[in-house]
C-alpha positions as CSV (number, residue, x, y, z in Angstrom):
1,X,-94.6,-60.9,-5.4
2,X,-95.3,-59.1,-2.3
3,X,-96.2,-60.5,1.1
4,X,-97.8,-58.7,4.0
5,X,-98.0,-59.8,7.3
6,X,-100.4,-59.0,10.7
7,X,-98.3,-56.1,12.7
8,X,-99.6,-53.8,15.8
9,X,-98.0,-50.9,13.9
10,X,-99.7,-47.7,12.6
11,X,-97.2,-47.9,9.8
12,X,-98.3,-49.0,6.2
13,X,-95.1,-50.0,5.1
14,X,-93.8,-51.8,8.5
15,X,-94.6,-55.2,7.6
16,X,-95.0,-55.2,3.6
17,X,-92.1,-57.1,1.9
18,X,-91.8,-57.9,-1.6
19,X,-89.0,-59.7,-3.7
20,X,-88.6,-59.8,-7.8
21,X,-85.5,-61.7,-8.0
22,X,-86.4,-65.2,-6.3
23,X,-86.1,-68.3,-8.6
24,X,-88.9,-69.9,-9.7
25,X,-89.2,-73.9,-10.4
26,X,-91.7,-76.2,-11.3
27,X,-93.4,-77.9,-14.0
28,X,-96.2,-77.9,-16.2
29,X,-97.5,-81.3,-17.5
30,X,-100.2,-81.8,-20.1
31,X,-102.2,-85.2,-19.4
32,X,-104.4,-85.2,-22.4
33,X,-104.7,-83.0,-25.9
34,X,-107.8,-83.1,-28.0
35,X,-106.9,-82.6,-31.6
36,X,-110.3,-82.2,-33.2
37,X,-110.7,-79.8,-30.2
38,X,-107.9,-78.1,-29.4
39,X,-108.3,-78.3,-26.1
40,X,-105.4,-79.4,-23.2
41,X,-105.7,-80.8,-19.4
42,X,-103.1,-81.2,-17.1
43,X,-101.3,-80.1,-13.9
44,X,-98.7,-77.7,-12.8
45,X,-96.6,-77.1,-9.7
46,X,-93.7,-73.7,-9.1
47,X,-92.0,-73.4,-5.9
48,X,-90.1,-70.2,-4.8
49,X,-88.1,-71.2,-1.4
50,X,-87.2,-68.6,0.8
51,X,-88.6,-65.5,-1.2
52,X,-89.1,-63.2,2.2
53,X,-86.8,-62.6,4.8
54,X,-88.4,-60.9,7.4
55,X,-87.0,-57.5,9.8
56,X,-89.1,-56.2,12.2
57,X,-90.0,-52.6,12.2
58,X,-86.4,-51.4,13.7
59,X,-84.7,-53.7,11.0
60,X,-83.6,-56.5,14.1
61,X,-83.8,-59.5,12.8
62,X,-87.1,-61.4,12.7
63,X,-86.8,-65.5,14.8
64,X,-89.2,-66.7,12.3
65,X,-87.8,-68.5,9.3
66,X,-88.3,-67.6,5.9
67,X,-91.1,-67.9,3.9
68,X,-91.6,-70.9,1.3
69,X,-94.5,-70.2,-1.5
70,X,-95.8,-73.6,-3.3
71,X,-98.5,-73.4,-5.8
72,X,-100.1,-76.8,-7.8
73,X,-103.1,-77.2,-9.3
74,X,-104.7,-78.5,-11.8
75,X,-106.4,-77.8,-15.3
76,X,-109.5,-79.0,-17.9
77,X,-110.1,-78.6,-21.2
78,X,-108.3,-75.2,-21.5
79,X,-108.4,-74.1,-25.6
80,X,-105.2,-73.6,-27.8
81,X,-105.1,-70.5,-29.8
């Protein structure tokens, strides 16, 4: 996952962070299951907390906190293989 934030700098790289090792949690429920058509619905939700820790260009330390990513949605009649 990479993140990239506003920034007054002429650099690319200045304010593009990125992170591969963050947990991951969540769920994934399935609500209803056709049989006849093999089809699913349901919803889902992952959180990641804290995946980004920001530096400033002259590696300081950033005041803003972290970075929190929460995805949910939801799905209908999605086939089964």
């Amino acid at each position: 996952m990479t993140y990239t934030r506003p920034s007054n700098s002429t650099s690319a790289f200045d304010n593009v962070y990125g992170t591969n090792s963050s947990r991951l949690e969540g769920s994934f429920t399935i609500t209803s299951y056709d049989a006849s058509r093999r089809i699913i619905s349901g919803s889902y939700t992952v959180k990641m907390k804290g995946p980004f820790s920001f530096v400033d260009v002259n590696s300081a330390g950033d005041p803003r906190r972290d970075g929190d990513v929460r995805l949910s949605g939801t799905f209908q009649e999605v086939p089964l293989k």
